[in-house]
ZATORMI-53881 format. One line per 5 residues: number of its first residue (from 1); their letters; for each residue x, y, z of C-alpha. Coordinates in steps of 0.2 Angstrom, whole numbers, plus 2048, in hexadecimal, padded with zeros to 3 digits. Each point is the difference from the previous one (the first is absolute). Last residue first. Layout:
% residues N
NUM> A> X Y Z; ... $
This chain:
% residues 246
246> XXXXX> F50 25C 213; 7F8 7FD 80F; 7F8 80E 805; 7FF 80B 812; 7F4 80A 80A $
241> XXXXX> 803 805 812; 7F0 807 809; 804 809 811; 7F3 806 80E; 7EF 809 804 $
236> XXXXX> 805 812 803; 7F0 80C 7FE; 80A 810 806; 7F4 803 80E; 7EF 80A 805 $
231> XXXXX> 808 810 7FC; 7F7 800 7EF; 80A 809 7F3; 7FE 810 7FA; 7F3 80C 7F8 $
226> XXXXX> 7F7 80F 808; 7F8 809 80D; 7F0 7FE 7FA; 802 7ED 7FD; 809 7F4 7F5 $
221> XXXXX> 80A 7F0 80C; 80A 7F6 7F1; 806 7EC 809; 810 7FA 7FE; 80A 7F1 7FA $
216> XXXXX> 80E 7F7 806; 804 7EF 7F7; 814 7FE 802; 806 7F7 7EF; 80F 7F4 800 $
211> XXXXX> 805 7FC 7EE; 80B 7F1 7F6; 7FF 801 7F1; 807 7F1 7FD; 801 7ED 807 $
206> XXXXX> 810 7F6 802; 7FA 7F8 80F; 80D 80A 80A; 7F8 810 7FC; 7F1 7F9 805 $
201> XXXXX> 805 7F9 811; 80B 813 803; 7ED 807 7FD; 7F4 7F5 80B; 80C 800 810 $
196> XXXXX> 803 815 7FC; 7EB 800 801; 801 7F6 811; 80A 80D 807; 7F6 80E 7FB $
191> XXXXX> 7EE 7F9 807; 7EF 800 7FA; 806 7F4 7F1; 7F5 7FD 7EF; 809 7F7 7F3 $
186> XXXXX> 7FE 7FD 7ED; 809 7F7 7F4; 7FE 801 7EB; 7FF 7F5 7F2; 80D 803 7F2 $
181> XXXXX> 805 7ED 7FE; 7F1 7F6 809; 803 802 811; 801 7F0 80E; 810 7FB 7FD $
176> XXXXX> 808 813 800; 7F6 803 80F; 806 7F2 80B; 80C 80D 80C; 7F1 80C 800 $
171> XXXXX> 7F7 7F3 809; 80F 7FE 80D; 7FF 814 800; 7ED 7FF 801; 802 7F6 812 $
166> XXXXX> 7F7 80D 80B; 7F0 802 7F1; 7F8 80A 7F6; 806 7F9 7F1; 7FB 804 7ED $
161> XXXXX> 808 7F4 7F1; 7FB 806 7EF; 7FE 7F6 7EF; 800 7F1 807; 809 7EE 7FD $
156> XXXXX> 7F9 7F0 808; 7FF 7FA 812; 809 7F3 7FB; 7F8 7EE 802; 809 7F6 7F2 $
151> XXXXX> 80F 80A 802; 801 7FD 811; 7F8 80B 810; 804 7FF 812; 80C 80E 801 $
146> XXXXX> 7F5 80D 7F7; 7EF 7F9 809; 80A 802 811; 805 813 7FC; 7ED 801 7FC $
141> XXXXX> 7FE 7FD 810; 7EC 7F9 800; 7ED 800 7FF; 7FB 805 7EC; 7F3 80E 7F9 $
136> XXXXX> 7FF 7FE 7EE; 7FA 810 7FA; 7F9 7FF 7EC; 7F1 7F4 803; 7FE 809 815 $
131> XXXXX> 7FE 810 7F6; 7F1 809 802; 808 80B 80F; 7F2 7FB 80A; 805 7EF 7FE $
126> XXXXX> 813 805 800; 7FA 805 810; 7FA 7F2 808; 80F 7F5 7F9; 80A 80E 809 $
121> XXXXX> 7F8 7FC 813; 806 7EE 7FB; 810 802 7FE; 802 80B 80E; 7F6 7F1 80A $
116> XXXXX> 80F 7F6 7F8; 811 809 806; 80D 7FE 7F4; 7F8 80A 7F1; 805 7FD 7EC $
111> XXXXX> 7F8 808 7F4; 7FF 7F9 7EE; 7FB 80E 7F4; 7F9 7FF 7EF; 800 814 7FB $
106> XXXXX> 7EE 806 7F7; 802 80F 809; 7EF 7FB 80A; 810 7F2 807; 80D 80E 802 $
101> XXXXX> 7F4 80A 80C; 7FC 7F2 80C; 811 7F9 800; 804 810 806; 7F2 803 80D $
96> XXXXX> 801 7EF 805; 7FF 802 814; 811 7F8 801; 806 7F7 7F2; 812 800 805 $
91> XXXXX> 806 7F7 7F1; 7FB 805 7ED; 803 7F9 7F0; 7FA 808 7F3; 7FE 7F9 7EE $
86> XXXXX> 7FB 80B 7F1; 7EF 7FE 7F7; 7FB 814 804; 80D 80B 805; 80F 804 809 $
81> XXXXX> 80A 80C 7FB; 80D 7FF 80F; 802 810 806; 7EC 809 7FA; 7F9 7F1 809 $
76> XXXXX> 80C 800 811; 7FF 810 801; 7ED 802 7FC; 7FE 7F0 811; 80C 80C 80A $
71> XXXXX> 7F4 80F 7FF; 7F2 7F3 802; 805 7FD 812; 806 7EE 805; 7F4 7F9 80E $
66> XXXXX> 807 801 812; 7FA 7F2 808; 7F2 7F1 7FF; 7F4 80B 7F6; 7EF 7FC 7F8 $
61> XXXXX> 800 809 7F1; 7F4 812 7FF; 80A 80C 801; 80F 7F9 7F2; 7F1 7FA 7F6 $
56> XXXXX> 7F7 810 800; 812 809 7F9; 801 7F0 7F3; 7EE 802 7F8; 7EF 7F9 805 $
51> XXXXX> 7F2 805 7F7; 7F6 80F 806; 7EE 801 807; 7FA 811 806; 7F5 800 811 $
46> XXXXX> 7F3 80D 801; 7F7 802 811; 7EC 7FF 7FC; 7FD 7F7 811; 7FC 7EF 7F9 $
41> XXXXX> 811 801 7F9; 805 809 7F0; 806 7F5 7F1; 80C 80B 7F4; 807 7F7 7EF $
36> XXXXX> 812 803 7F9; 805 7EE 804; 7F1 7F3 7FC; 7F6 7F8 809; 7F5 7EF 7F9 $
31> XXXXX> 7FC 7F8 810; 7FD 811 807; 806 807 811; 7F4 802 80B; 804 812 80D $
26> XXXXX> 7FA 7FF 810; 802 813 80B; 80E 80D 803; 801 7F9 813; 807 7EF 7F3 $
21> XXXXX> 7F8 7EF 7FA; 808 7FA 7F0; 7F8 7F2 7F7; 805 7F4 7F5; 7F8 7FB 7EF $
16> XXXXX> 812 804 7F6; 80B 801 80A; 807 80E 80D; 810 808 806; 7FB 812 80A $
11> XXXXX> 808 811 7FF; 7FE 811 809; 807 810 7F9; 7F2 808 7FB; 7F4 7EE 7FC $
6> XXXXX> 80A 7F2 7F5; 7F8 7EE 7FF; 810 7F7 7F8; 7FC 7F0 7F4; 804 7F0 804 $
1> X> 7FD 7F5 7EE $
């Protein structure tokens, strides 16, 4: 169990029986730790233990690009309903971070990543993530899996279908084969044109509810002068198109 070593605003991944050597001092961490607990280093420094959740998950991953924020993880949750026992199937694993955060939903997600040290990097982080049993990690197009597969190798039906990926409107194209009746599609696209490519594909698919959301959000400044927004930027981080096959 990796437990998170958290001293002001400084955090350290440990084990149980490791050590962590920093200018702040040696801190030993238990056998039997627990989260909730304070260990101080040979120095006295205080170092609160926490249990891992999705927010330290999302810092703490091993990334190979630009990791999906948690903003567009809740949209994708609170749009699609998933939940614990469904079926996800995922392409454009990334960095795992939402394949990561489905799986400690209780979600049986097969991911699929074209590039196999990618694949790799998020094996190792669905470990962290305690969920390599629920996470299957797979090398490959899943484009390729969809064309290649017969009805006595399908891929199977799911109950929500989430791309992150250049050919999600060729995916999208597939949806109604690969969802079970009511399950839902979800796709991540930084850019607008791409996003249009997503939507007409679903529309032609016969799949409703079609939606295009924008995902801006904003940071609160509170300080003597006042209240407003930060100034620091408007927090765009792209386009999620959700559909459901009827």
């Amino acid at each position: 169990m990796t437990v998170l070593l958290v001293h002001g605003d400084r955090e350290y991944l440990r084990e149980p029986g490791e050590e962590l050597q920093t200018d702040l001092g040696v801190v030993d961490v238990p056998e039997d730790v627990e989260p909730g607990q304070t260990l101080e280093s040979h120095l006295g420094e205080p170092f609160e233990v926490r249990a891992l959740r999705g927010p330290d998950l999302f810092n703490h991953f091993e990334r190979t690009g630009a990791p999906m924020m948690p903003r567009d993880v809740g949209l994708i949750v609170g749009h699609t309903g998933v939940a614990s026992g469904d079926r996800v199937l995922d392409a454009g694993t990334g960095t795992g971070v939402l394949s990561g955060y489905l799986g400690r939903m209780g979600a049986d997600v097969t991911t699929f990543e074209r590039d196999p040290e990618f694949a790799e990097v998020a094996r190792g982080n669905m470990d962290l993530a305690d969920v390599a049993d629920r996470v299957d990690v797979r090398v490959g197009d899943v484009t390729e899996e969809i064309a290649d597969a017969s009805e006595d190798d399908a891929l199977g039906e799911f109950d929500v279908l989430t791309l992150d990926t250049e050919d999600a409107p060729e995916v999208v194209a597939h949806a109604p084969d690969l969802l079970v009746r009511g399950g839902f599609v979800a796709v991540y696209s930084p850019f607008v044109e791409h996003t249009r490519e997503v939507v007409e594909s679903a529309r032609e698919a016969g799949l409703a509810d079609v939606e295009t959301l924008e995902t801006i959000q904003r940071r609160m400044d509170f300080d003597d002068r006042g209240s407003r927004p930060s100034t620091a930027g408007v927090g765009h981080t792209g386009y999620l198109t959700f559909a459901r096959r009827p």
